[in-house]
C-alpha angles and dihedrals in degrees: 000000000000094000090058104041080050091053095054097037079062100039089057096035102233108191107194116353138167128244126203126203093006118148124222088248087046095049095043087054084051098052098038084071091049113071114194088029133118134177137202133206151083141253103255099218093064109009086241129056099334133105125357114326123219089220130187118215115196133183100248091210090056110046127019111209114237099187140338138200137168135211135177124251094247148099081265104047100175099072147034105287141116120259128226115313094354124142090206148034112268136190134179117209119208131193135191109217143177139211104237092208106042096019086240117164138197144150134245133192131189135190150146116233119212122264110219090033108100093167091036090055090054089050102052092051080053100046091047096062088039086051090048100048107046088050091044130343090171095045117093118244157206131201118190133171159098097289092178079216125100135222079274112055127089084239088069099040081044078072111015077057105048088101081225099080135020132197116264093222090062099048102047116096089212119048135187108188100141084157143018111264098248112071101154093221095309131121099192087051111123142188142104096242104125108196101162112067155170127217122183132183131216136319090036112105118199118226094177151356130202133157103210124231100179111146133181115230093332092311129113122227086215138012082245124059113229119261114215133187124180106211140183134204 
């Protein structure tokens, strides 16, 4: 499937993202086909190599990283281990990261949240804004991620009402949402629940949105749709 995810991370010119569930094998492959690109992150069962990362890829011409850092989404951040009522293992990985041509800097997060977990949802949410403003509250931020919660879910206002952060779908005066984010594989798959989502703070300023439901003879390159903002500063 790689060929074909790299192909429309290029088409639609993606400049730093977040993966979920991707292995080290999967994400070398990944960025073997993206010249000029990096990733951070971790595999969340170690904190080394081991389990699915929640990787961040960023243009290297574009941003230089300043400093980067994990913890796991759990009452003990600081090593592998699941958090309240979670079924898995989870991580978030942050970078600090700078515009090389304004100087520009901002951090983004990236996580997957767990998907039995209820409680474990909430307090991630939680745990995220804490996270962000102890390592930075005057430092502009982005939160991406598979969330496994909707527009509708206390998990999601837990964020899109921080006050902090706000959804980028909400915020862009253009949207392109023909679909919810999660397809499992299938095409004809269709709803409205957007469970994979970006929140920005301020001074970030969204251009566009669009959940992208490219597909490639009637195959997916991945079981969630990508979510895209195009955002200025």
């Amino acid at each position: 499937r790689h060929p074909h995810l790299v192909q429309l991370i290029k088409f639609h010119g993606f400049d730093i993202f977040g993966t979920q569930e991707g292995f080290k094998h999967q994400l070398e492959d990944v960025k073997a086909k993206l010249p000029g690109f990096e990733y951070i992150g971790v595999g969340r069962e170690d904190g080394k190599e081991g389990g699915e990362f929640s990787a961040i890829f960023y243009n290297t011409q574009k941003f230089e990283l300043l400093k980067y850092d994990n913890f796991w989404l759990a009452e003990d951040t600081e090593k592998p281990n699941r958090g309240w009522d979670a079924g898995l293992v989870r991580v978030c990985t942050w970078g600090l990261f700078k515009d090389v041509r304004t100087g520009f800097q901002f951090f983004l997060f990236n996580a997957h949240f767990d998907h039995v977990g209820v409680e474990a949802r909430k307090e991630s949410a939680k745990l995220i804004i804490r996270k962000a403003h102890e390592l930075g509250s005057d430092t502009p931020m982005i939160i991406t991620g598979d969330f496994n919660v909707d527009q509708n879910s206390e998990g999601y206002h837990t964020l899109n009402n921080s006050g902090t952060v706000k959804d980028a779908y909400e915020l862009s005066p253009l949207k392109y949402a023909p679909n919810g984010t999660f397809n499992g594989f299938d095409t004809n798959r269709a709803s409205d629940s957007r469970i994979d989502h970006i929140f920005l703070s301020k001074p970030f300023h969204v251009v566009r949105y669009g959940i992208l439901t490219d597909n490639y003879q009637g195959k997916l390159p991945s079981d969630h749709y990508p979510v895209m903002a195009e955002v200025h500063y």
